[in-house]
N, C-alpha and C positions, 0 to 999 in steps of 0.2 A: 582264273579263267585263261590267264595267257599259257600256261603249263599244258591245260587243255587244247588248246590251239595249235601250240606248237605239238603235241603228239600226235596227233588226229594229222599235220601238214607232213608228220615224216611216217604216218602208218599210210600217206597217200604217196608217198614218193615209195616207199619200198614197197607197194602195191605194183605202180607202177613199171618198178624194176624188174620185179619179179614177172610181170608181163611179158615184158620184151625179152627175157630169159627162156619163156614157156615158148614163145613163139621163133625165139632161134633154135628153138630141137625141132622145128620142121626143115633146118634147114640141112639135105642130104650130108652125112659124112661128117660136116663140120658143125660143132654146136658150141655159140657164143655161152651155154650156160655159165663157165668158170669167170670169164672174163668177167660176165656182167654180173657175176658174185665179186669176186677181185674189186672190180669199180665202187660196186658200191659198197665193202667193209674199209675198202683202200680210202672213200670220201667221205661216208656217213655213220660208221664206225663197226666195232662188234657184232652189236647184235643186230643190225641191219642187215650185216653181211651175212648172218650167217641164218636170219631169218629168210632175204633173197637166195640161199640157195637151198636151205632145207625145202621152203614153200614151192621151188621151182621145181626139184623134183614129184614131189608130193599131187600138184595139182596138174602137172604136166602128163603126171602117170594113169591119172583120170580120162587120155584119151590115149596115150601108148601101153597102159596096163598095169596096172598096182599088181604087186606081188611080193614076195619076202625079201624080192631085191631091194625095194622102196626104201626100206630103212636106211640100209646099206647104201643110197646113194642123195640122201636125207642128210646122214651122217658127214660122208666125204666134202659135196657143196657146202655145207652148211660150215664145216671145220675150216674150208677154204675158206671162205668168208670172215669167221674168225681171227685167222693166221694174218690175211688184208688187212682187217682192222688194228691187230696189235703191230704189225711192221710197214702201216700209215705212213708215216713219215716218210718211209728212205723209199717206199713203193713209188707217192706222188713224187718228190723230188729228184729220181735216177730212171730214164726210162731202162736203163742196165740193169736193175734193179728186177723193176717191173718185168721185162723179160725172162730172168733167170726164174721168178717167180711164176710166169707162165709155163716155163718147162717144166719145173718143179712140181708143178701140181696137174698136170696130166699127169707125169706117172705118180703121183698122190694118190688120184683118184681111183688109177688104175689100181694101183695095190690094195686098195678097199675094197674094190669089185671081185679083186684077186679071192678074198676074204671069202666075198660070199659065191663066190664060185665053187672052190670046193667044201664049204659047208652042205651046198645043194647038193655035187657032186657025193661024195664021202659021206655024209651023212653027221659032221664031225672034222674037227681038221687033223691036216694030215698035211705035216712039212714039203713032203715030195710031191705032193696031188698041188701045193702052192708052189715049190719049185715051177713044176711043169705048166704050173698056169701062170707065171707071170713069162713062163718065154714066150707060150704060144700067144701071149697079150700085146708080146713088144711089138710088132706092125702096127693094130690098132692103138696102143702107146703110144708111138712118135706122132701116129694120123695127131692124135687129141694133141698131142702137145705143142706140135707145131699149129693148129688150127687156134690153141689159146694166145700162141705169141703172133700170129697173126690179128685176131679181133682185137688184143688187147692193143698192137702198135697202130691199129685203126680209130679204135675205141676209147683208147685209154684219155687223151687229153681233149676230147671236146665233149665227151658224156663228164669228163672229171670237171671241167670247167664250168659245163653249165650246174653239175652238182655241186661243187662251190659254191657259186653264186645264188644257186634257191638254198642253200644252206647259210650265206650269211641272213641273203634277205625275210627267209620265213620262220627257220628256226631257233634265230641266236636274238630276235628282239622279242 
């Protein structure tokens, strides 16, 4: 019964997460999605993280548009989240860390997008049709990357804190 308890208390928190993730892509130009995928692989592990950012994409696109990009940004959040979870440690204890990390995965993401851009485009990929689109990406690039090292030097230690703390207190007894 406690097993059940405790999974049902962390399928409510990365419910949760994955909330306030959906509802920072209304927010113009800058969207906390990465950060509050980072937060929470970075304090509640793996597959939290990477279920916070696949879901975020996923149900998010339910009111900005499903489409074959879906996968494609399913894939990158969701891998972000991943990447948080196994480099936990030095994320939560370096906010240097945390930061490089934030740059890091804007252009992550972007190169994923990269992906499915000229798959659309080309039909197929095609090295130069990728060339070409991670130049013309690098502006919106930096936008996202600095927008994640922002949320995240906002976000990172008091969502991290209080997810500590519902983490000793619900999930570990």
């Amino acid at each position: 019964m406690k097993t059940k308890k405790r999974t049902t208390r962390k399928m409510v928190l990365i419910a949760i997460m994955t909330a306030l993730s959906i509802a920072g892509r209304f927010i113009p130009m800058f969207k906390p999605v990465t950060a509050i995928t980072t937060i929470t692989g970075a304090y509640l592990g793996v597959g939290s993280g990477f279920l916070v950012g696949a879901l975020s994409a996923l149900l998010s696109n339910f009111y900005f548009g499903q489409g074959p990009w879906t996968p494609f940004q399913m894939l990158a959040w969701g891998m972000i989240g991943v990447l948080a979870g196994l480099l936990s440690k030095y994320i939560v204890k370096s906010r240097m860390v945390l930061i490089i990390f934030g740059l890091l995965t804007g252009i992550m993401y972007s190169l994923v997008m990269d992906v499915w851009t000229v798959l659309w485009y080309a039909k197929g990929f095609d090295i130069e049709l990728y060339k070409a689109a991670m130049i013309t990406a690098i502006p919106h690039t930096i936008l996202y990357s600095v927008s994640n090292v922002m949320f995240l030097w906002i976000m990172a230690k008091p969502f991290g804190e209080k997810l500590a703390r519902v983490k000793i207190k619900y999930l570990t007894h």
